[in-house]
LODOVO-281154 format. One line per 5 residues: number of its first residue (from 1); their letters; for each residue y, z, x of C-alpha. Coordinates in Angstrom, 1 decimal. Each point is the difference from the previous one (the first is absolute). Layout:
NUM	A	Y/Z/X | ...
REM end
This chain:
1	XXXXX	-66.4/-49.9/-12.3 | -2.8/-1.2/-2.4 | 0.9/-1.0/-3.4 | -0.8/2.9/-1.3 | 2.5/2.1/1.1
6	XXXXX	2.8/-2.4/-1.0 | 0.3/0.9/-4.0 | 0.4/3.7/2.1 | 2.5/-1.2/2.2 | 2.3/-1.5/-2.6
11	XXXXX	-0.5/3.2/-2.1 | 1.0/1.9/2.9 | 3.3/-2.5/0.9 | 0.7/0.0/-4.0 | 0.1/3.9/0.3
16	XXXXX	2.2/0.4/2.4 | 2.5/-2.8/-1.0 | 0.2/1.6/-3.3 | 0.8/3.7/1.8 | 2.8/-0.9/2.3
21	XXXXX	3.1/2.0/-1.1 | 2.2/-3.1/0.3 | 0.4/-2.8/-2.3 | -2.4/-3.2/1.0 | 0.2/-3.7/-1.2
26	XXXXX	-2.1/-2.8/1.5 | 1.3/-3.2/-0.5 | -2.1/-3.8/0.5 | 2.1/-2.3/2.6 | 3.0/-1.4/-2.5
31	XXXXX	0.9/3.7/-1.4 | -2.4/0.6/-2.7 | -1.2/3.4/-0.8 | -4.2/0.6/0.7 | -0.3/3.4/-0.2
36	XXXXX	2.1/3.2/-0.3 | -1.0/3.9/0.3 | 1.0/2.6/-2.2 | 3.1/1.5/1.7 | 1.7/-3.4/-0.3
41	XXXXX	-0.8/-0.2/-3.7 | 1.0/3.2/-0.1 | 3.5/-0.6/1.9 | 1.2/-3.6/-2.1 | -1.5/1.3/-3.0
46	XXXXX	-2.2/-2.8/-0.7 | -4.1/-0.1/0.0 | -2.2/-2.4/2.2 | -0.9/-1.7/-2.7 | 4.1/-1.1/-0.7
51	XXXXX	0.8/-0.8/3.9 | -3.0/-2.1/0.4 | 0.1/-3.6/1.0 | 4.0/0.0/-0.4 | 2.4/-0.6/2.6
56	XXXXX	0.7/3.1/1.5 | 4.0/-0.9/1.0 | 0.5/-1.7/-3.2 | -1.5/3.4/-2.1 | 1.2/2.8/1.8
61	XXXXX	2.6/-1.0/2.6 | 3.5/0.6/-1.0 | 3.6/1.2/1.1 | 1.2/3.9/-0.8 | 2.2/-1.4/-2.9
66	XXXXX	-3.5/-1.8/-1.1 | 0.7/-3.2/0.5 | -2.1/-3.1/1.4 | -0.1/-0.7/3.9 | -0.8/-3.7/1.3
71	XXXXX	-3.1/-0.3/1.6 | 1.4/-1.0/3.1 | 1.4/3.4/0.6 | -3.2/1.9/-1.0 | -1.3/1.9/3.3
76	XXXXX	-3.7/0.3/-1.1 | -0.3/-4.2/-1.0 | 1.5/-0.4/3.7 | -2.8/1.9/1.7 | -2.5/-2.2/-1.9
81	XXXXX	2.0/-3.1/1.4 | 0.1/1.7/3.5 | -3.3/2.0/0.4 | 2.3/2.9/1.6 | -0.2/3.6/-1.7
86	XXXXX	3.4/1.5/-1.0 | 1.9/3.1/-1.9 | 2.8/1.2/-1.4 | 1.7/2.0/-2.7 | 2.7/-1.4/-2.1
91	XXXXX	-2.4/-2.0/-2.4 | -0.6/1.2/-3.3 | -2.9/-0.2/-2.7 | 0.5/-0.9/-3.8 | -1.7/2.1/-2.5
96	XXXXX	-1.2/-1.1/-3.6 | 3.2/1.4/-1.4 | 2.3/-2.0/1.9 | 0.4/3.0/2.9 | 0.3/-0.5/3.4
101	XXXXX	-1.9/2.6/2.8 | 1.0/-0.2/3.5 | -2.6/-0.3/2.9 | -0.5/0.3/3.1 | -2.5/-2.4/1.0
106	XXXXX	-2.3/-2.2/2.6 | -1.5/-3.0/-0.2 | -2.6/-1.3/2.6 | -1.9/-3.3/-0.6 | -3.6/-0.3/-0.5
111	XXXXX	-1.8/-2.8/2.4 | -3.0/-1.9/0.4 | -0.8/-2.7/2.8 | 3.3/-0.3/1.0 | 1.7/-0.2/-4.0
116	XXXXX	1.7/2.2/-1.8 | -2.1/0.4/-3.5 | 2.7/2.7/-1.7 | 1.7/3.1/0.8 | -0.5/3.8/-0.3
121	XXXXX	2.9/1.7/-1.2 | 0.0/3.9/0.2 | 3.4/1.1/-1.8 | 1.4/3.8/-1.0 | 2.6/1.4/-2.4
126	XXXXX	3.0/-0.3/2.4 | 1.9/2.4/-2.6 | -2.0/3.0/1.2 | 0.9/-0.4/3.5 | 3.6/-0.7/-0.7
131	XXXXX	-0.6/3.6/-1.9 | -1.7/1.2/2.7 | 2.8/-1.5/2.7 | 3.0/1.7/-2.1 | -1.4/3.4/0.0
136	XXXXX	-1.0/-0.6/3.3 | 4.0/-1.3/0.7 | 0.6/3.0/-2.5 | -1.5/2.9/2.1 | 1.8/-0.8/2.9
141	XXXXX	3.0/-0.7/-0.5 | -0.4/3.5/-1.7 | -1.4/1.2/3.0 | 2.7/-1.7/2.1 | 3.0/2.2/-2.4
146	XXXXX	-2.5/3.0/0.4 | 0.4/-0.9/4.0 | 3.4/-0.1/0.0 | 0.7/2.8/-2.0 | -2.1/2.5/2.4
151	XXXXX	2.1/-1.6/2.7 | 3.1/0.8/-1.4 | -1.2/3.7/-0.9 | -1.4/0.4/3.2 | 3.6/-1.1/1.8
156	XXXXX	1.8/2.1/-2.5 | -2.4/2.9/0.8 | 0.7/-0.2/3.7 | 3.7/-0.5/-0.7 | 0.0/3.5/-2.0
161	XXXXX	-2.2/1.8/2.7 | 2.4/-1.0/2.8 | 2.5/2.5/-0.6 | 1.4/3.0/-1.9 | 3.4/-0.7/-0.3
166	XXXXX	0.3/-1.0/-3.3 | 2.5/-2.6/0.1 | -1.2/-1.7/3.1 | -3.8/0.0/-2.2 | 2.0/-1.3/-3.3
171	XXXXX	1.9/-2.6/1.8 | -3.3/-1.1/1.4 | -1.9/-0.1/-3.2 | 2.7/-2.7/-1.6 | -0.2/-2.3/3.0
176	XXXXX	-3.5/0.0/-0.5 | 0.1/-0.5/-3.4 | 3.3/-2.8/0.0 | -0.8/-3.0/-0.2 | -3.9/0.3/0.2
181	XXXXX	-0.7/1.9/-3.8 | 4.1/-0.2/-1.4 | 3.2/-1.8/0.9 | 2.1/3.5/0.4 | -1.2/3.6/0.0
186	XXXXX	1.6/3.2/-0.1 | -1.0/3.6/0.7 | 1.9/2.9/-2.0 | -1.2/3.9/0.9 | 0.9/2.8/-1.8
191	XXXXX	1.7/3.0/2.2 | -2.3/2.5/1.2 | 2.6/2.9/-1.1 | 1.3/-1.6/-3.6 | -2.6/-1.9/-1.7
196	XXXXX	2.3/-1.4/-2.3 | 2.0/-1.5/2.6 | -0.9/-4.1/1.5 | 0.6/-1.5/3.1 | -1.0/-3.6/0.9
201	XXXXX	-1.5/0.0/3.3 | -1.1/-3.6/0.8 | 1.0/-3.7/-1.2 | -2.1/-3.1/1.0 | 1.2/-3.3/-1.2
206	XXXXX	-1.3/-3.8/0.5 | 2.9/-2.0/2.7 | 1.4/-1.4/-3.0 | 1.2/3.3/-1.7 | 2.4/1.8/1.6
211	XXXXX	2.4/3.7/-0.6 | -3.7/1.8/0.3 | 1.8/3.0/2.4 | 2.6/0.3/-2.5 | -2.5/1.6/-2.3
216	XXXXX	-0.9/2.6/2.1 | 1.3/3.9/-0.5 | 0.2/2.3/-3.1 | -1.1/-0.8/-3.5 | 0.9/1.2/-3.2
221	XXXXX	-1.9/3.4/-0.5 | -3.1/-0.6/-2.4 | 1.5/2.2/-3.3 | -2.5/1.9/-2.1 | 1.1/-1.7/-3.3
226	XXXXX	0.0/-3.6/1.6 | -1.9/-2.5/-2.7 | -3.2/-1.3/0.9 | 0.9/-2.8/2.1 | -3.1/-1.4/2.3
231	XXXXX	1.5/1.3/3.0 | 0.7/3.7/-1.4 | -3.7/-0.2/-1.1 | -1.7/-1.0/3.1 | 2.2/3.1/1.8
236	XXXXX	-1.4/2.3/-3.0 | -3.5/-0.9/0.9 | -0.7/-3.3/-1.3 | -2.2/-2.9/1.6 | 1.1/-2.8/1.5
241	XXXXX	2.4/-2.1/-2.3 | 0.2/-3.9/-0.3 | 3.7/-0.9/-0.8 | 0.6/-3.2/-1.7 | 2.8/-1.8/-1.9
246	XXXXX	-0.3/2.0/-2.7 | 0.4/2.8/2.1 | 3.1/-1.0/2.3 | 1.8/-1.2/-2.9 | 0.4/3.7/-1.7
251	XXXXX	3.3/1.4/0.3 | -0.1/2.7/2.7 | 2.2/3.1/-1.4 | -1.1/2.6/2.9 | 1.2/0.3/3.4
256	XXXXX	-3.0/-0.2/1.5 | -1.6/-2.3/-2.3 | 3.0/-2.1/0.4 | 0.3/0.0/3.4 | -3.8/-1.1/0.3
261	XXXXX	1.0/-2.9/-2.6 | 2.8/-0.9/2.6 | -2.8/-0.7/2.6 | -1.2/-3.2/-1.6 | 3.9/-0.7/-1.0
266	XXXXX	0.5/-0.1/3.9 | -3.3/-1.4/1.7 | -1.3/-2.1/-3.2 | -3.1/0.1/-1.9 | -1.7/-0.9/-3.1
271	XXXXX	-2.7/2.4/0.3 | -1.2/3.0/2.4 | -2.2/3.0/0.0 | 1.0/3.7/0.4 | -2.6/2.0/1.8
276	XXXXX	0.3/4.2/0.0 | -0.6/1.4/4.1 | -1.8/2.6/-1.1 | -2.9/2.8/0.3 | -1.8/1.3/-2.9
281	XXXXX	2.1/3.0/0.0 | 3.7/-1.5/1.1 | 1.7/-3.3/-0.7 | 2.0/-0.9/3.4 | 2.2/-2.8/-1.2
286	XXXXX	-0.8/-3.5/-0.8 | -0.4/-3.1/1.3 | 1.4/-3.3/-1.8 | -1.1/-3.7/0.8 | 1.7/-2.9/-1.3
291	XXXXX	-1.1/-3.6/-0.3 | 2.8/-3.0/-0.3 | -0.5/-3.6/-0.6 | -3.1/-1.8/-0.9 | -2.2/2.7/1.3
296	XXXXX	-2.3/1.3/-2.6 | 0.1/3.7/-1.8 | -2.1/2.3/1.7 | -3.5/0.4/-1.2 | -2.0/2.5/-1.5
301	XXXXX	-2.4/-0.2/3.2 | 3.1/-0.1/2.6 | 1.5/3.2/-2.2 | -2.9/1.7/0.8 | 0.2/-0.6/3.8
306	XXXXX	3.8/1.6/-0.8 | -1.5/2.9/-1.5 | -2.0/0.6/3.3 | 2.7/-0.8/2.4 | 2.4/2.9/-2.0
311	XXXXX	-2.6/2.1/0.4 | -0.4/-0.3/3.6 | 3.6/0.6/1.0 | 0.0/2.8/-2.6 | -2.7/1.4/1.9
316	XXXXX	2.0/-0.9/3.5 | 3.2/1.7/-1.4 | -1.5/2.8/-1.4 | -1.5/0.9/3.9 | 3.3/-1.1/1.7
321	XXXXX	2.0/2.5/-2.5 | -2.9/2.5/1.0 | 0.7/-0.9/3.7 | 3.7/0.4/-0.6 | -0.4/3.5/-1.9
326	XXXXX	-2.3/1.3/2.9 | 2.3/-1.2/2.9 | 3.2/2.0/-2.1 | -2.4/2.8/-0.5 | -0.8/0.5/4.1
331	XXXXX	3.5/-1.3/1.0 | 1.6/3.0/-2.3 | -2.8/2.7/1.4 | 0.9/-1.4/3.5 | 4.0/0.3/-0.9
336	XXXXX	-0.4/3.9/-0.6 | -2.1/0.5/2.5 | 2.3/-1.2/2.3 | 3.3/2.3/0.9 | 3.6/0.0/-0.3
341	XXXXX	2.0/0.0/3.1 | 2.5/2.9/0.7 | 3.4/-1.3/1.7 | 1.0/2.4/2.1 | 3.1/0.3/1.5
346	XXXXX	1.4/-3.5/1.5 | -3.9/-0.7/1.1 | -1.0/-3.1/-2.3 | -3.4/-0.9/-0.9 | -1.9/-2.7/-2.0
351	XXXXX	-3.2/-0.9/-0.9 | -2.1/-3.1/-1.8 | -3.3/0.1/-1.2 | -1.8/-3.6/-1.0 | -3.5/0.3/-1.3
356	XXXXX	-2.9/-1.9/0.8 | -0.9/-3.0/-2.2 | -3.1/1.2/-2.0 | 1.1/2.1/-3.4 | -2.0/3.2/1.1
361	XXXXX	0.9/0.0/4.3 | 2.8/2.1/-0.7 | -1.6/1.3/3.2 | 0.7/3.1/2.0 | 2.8/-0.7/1.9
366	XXXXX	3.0/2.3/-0.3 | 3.7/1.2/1.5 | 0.9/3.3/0.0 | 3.7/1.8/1.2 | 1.1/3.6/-0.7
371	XXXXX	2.4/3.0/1.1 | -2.2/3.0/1.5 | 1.2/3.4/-0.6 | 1.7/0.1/4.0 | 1.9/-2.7/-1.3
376	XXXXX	-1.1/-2.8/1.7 | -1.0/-3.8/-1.9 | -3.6/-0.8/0.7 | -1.6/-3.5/-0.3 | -3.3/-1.2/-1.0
381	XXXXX	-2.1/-3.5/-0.3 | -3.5/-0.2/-0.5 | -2.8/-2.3/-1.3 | -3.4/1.8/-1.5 | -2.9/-2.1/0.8
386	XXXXX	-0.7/-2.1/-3.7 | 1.6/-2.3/-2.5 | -0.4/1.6/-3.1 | 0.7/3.4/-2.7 | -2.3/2.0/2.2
391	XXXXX	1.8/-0.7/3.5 | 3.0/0.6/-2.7 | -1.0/3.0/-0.9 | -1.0/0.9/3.3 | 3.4/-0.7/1.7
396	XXXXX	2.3/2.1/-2.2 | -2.8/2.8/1.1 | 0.3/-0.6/3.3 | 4.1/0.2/-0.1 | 0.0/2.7/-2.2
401	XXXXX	-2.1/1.8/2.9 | 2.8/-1.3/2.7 | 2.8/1.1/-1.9 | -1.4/3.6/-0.6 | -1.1/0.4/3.4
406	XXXXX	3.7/-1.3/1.0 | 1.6/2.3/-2.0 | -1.9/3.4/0.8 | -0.3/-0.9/3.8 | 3.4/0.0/2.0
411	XXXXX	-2.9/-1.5/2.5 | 0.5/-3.4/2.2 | -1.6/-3.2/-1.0 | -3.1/0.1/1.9 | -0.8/3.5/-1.0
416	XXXXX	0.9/-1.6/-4.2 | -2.0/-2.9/0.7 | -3.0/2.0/1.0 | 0.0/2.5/-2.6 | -0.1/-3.0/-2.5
421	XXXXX	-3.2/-1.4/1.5 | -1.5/3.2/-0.4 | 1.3/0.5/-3.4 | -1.4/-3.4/-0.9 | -3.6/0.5/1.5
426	XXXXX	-0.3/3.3/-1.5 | 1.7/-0.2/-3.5 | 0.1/-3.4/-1.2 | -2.2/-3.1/-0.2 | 3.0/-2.3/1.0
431	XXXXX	-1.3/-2.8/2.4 | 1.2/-0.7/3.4 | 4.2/-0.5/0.3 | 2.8/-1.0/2.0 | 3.4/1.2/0.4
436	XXXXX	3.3/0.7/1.8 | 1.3/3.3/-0.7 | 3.4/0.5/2.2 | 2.9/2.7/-0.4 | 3.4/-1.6/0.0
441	XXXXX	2.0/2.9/1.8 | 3.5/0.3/1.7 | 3.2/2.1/-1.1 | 2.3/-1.6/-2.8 | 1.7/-2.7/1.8
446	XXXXX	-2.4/-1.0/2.1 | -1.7/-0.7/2.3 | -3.4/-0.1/-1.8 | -3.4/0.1/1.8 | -2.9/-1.6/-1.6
451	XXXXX	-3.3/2.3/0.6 | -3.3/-1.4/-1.1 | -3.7/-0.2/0.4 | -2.1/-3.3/-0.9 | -3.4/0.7/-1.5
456	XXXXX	-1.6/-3.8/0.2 | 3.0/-1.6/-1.7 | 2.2/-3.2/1.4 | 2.8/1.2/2.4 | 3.5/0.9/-1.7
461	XXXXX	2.4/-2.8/0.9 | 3.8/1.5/1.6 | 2.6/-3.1/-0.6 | 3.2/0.5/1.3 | 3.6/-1.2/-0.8
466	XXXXX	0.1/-2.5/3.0 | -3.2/-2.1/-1.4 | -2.4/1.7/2.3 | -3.4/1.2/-1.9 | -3.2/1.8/1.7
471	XXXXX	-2.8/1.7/-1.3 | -0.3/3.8/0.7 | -3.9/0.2/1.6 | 0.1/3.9/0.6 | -1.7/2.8/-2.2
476	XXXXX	-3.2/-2.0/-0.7 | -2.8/2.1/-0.9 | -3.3/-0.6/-2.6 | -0.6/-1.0/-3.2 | 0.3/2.5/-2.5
481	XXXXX	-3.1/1.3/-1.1 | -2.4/-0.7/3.2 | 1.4/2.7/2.5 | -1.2/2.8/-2.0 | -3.1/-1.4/-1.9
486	XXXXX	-1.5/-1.3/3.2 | 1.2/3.0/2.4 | 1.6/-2.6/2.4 | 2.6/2.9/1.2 | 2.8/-2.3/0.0
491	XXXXX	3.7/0.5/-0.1 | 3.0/-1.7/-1.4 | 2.5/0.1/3.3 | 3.4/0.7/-1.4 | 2.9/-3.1/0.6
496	XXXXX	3.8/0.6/0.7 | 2.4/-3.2/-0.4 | 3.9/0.1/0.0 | 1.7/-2.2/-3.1 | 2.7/-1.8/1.0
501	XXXXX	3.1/0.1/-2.6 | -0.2/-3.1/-2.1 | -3.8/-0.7/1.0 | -2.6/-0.6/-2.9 | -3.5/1.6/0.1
506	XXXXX	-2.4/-1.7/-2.3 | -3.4/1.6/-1.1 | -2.4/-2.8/-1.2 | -3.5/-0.3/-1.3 | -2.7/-2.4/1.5
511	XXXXX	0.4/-2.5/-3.0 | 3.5/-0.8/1.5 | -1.4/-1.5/3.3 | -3.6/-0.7/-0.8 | -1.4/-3.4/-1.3
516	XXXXX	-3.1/-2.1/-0.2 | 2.0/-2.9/1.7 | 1.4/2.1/3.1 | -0.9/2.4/2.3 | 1.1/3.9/0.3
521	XXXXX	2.0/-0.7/2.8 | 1.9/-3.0/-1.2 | 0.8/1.8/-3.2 | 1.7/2.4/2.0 | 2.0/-2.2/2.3
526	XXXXX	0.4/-1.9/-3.3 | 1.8/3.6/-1.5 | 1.9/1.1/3.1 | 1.7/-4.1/-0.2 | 1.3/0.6/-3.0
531	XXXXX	1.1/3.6/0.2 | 1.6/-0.7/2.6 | 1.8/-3.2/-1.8 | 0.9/2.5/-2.6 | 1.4/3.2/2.0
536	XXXXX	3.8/-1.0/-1.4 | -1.0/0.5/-3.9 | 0.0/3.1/-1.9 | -3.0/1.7/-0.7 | -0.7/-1.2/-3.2
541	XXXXX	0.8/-3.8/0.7 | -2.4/0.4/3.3 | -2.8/1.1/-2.0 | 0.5/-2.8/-2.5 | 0.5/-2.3/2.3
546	XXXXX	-2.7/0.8/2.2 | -2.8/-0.1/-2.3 | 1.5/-4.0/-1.5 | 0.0/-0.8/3.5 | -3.8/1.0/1.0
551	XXXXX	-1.2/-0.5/-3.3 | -3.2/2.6/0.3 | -2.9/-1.1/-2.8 | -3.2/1.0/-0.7 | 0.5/4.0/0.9
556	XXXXX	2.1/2.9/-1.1 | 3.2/0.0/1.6 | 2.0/3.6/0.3 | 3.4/0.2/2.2 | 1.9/2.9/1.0
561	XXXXX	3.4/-0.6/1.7 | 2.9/2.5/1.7 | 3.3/-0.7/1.2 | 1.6/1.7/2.0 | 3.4/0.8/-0.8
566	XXXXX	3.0/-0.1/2.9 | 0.3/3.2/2.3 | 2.3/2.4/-1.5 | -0.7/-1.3/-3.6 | -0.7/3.2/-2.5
571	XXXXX	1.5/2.8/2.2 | 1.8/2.6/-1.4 | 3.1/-1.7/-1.9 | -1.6/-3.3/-0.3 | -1.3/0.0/-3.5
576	XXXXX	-3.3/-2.0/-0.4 | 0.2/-2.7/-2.1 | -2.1/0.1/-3.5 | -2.0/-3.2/0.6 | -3.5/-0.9/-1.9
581	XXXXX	-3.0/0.2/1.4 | -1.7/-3.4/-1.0 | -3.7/0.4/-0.2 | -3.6/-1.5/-2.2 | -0.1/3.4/-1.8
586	XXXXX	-0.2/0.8/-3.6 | 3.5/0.1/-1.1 | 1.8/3.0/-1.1 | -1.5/2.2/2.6 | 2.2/2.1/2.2
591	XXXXX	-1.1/0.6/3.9 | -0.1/3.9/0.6 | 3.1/0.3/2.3 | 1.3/-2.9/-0.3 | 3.8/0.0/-0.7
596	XXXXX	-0.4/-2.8/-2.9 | -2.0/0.4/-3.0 | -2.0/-3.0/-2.0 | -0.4/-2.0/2.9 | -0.3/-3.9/-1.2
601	XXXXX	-3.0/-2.4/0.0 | 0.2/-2.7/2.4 | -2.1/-2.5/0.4 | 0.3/-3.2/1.1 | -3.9/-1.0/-1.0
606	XXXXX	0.5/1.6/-4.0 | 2.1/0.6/-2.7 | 3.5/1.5/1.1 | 0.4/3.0/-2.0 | 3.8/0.7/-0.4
611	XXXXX	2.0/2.3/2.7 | 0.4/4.1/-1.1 | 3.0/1.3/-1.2 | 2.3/0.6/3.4 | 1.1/3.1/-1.0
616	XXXXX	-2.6/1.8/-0.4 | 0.1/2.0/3.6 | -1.1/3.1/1.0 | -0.3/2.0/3.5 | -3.1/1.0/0.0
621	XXXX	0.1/1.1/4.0 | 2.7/2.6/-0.8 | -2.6/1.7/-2.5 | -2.7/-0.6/2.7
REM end
């Protein structure tokens, strides 16, 4: 380089000292300031011309609290003495007006054959990255709440989705909640039928509170005229409520308000939250969250995440209540589509019906038994293919069509049983079927004779008194509705069986001995095991006790059981007794022929609906 181009150089080097975006001294070798760009004037507040030739530790260097620091402990004099660069950033500046300014700084020494000849130190505002670092700090821990918030929605979510039974989704929702978001929770609903009417459903409390279960059951009903208290509000439509001191120290006059003061009286508390479980349209209950010892109130921003949560199981409850009113809806249409049994004579029959799991499989399984006009009791069990209203529907069509035809024809089985398949090819849309239609026939007294045909359908079982069980494999013929639509020119063979007295002849559906975890066959063998076991009940314990002891799932279930009486039982002078016929049917419907009236609901699976009056008998075969 010529020297020409040196007055350029040093403009050029001069340029970009001044332009760095950092604060710049340059000191001579014992400290003394030689030059100095703008952003460090800018940052200590004092111009080149006032930082010139002074010692740059004695002038600027100070403590936060302002005060003087020996030299000895001055980190930029000892990289003069040691010719080693170094940094840091718990120094601080003085300004002209006695202020201090953090910095972040670094210091690296300037040499020349082998000697130090000063120092270049580079230095920042430290204050704006501490700024900088806090928001930083700032953002995430707000991210890190946000984190844990979705968590917590997200398990409370999958705890409300994994189930419709309300109290088993309730009492999941507080052991979420307890002791993650409060120290106790509790879930009140309001009854489906009396809106007015409370129920607490779920308690959740921290190990050291105890007497939580002793909270649950009925509440006082919410009364029309009841004051504003926050509680009555949030059931009225409200938002979410904060409680606070203030708020648990009012005097609670109302039942209901009362007994919700109790709730902190009992578990503790000097603040809490009461959050509606509601729609837009329908307020379900509420929830209430208390907090106890030095935890804080509950914050605007965790109220909010409240909000939410009581929206979702509002949202949960109001589909579980729809679930629930569908499942009554198909259980009641199945219920009257379903028959009364006659009880005729000292003949005794029962029958169950369980539904499938799923709200709308009301399915199209079904038990039939009647007097024909020769007098003799006919019995009936048959599944329509389908699990829904249509193969309903279908199956009350299709034993409508068999009791007509059984009526009008004094015809045998096979000749019923084909007629039927015709009538359902030609007439009706009704899918493929199965049944058992036999004729219980035999003189009063006895002995009876069991005369069936099988159209596809599992074998009636005979059980008699002496524990002995087999299945009766005669009379099997087609499906119902393929021999006619696909001109096969099959035949239902007719099957004769003699009943011994005392036995038991059960008619069952497929659900009964059918499973995803067994075979066909060993649900059979399963079936005849226990009947067998069973053969010294009566009919009505047998049928109970045979579907607790196979435990069928998953299907529709429909029984059908006879027994046999003794031989000379209901002959002439041997009144028949006036015994109930026990069956899944819509109560208060009377069996045409049958000697009792109103037979009762029974059902081991459902509500028990309360036995008829017992004297309410008629003889419906002497007007037949």
């Amino acid at each position: 380089m010529n020297a020409a181009d040196r007055p350029r150089e040093v403009e050029f080097l001069r340029a970009v000292f001044d332009s760095m975006g950092a604060g710049l001294y340059v000191t001579d070798p014992v400290g003394r300031v030689v030059a100095s760009n703008p952003w460090a004037q800018r940052l200590v507040g004092r111009t080149e011309q006032e930082t010139l030739g002074l010692d740059l530790h004695d002038l600027l260097h100070r403590r936060a609290d302002g005060t003087r620091i020996p030299r000895e402990e001055c980190p930029v004099l000892a990289v003069l003495d040691s010719g080693r660069p170094a940094e840091g950033s718990d120094e601080f500046y003085l300004r002209p007006d006695g202020t201090v300014v953090p910095i972040i700084w670094a210091a690296t020494p300037l040499l020349q054959q082998g000697g130090v000849e000063g120092a270049v130190i580079t230095f920042h505002d430290f204050s704006l990255h501490q700024e900088a670092a806090e928001q930083r700090a700032t953002r995430l821990l707000a991210l890190e709440g946000l984190t844990e918030r979705l968590t917590m929605v997200a398990e409370i979510s999958a705890a409300l989705s994994s189930t419709l039974d309300i109290p088993q989704m309730l009492q999941r929702l507080v052991r979420v909640l307890v002791p993650e978001v409060a120290d106790w929770a509790v879930a009140d609903l309001r009854s489906e039928d009396q809106a007015a009417d409370m129920r607490r459903i779920a308690v959740r409390t921290s190990e050291e509170h105890g007497g939580g279960q002793a909270l649950l059951g009925p509440l006082p009903p919410l009364a029309e005229t009841e004051p504003g208290s926050v509680l009555a509000r949030v059931m009225r439509g409200d938002r979410a409520r904060q409680l606070d001191a203030e708020d648990l120290a009012e005097d609670a006059e109302p039942p209901l308000a009362q007994a919700h003061r109790e709730l902190f009286d009992l578990l503790g508390g000097h603040s809490g939250a009461v959050v509606p479980l509601s729609t837009r349209r329908t307020v379900f209950g509420v929830l209430t969250l208390g907090r106890t010892g030095d935890h804080p109130p509950f914050t605007d921003a965790e109220m909010l995440v409240l909000a939410d949560i009581g929206r979702r199981a509002g949202l949960v409850l109001d589909n579980a209540q729809l679930f629930d009113q569908q499942r009554h809806v198909a259980e009641i249409m199945q219920r009257q589509l379903l028959t009364p049994l006659p009880q005729v004579d000292h003949l005794q029959m029962a029958a169950r019906y369980q539904p499938a799991e799923s709200a709308t499989e009301i399915g199209g399984d079904w038990y039939d038994a009647f007097l024909l006009a020769d007098g003799v009791t006919t019995m009936v069990i048959g599944d329509v293919v389908g699990h829904d209203l249509k193969a309903a529907a279908h199956m009350a069509e299709v034993r409508n069509m068999l009791r007509a035809l059984a009526w009008d024809r004094q015809e045998p089985p096979s000749l019923i049983m084909r007629r039927l398949d015709e009538a359902m090819t030609n007439t009706s849309d009704a899918p493929m079927a199965t049944a058992v239609f036999a004729r219980v026939e035999g003189p009063e007294g006895g002995p009876w004779q069991l005369h069936w045909v099988n159209a596809g359908h599992p074998p009636p079982l005979l059980v008699t008194t002496d524990g002995r069980a087999r299945f009766l494999e005669g009379g099997h013929g087609p499906l119902l509705g393929m021999n006619s639509a696909l001109h096969l020119g099959l035949d239902w063979p007719d099957a004769r069986e003699d009943l011994p007295a005392r036995s038991t002849l059960l008619l069952y559906t497929d659900g009964l001995v059918e499973s995803r975890t067994r075979s066909l066959d060993a649900g059979l063998a399963l079936l005849r095991r226990h009947a067998a076991d069973l053969a010294d009940l009566e009919v009505e314990e047998f049928c109970d006790e045979l579907l607790q002891r196979i435990g069928p799932s998953g299907d529709d279930v429909a029984l059908l059981a006879l027994r046999i009486p003794a031989w000379g039982m209901g002959r002439a002078g041997a009144p028949a007794p006036r015994i109930h016929a026990h069956s899944p049917a819509a109560a208060n419907r009377a069996a045409p022929g049958s000697r009792v009236e109103n037979s009762p609901v029974r059902d081991t699976t459902r509500r028990s609906v309360p036995p008829a009056d017992p004297s309410v008998v008629r003889d419906d075969r002497d007007r037949a």
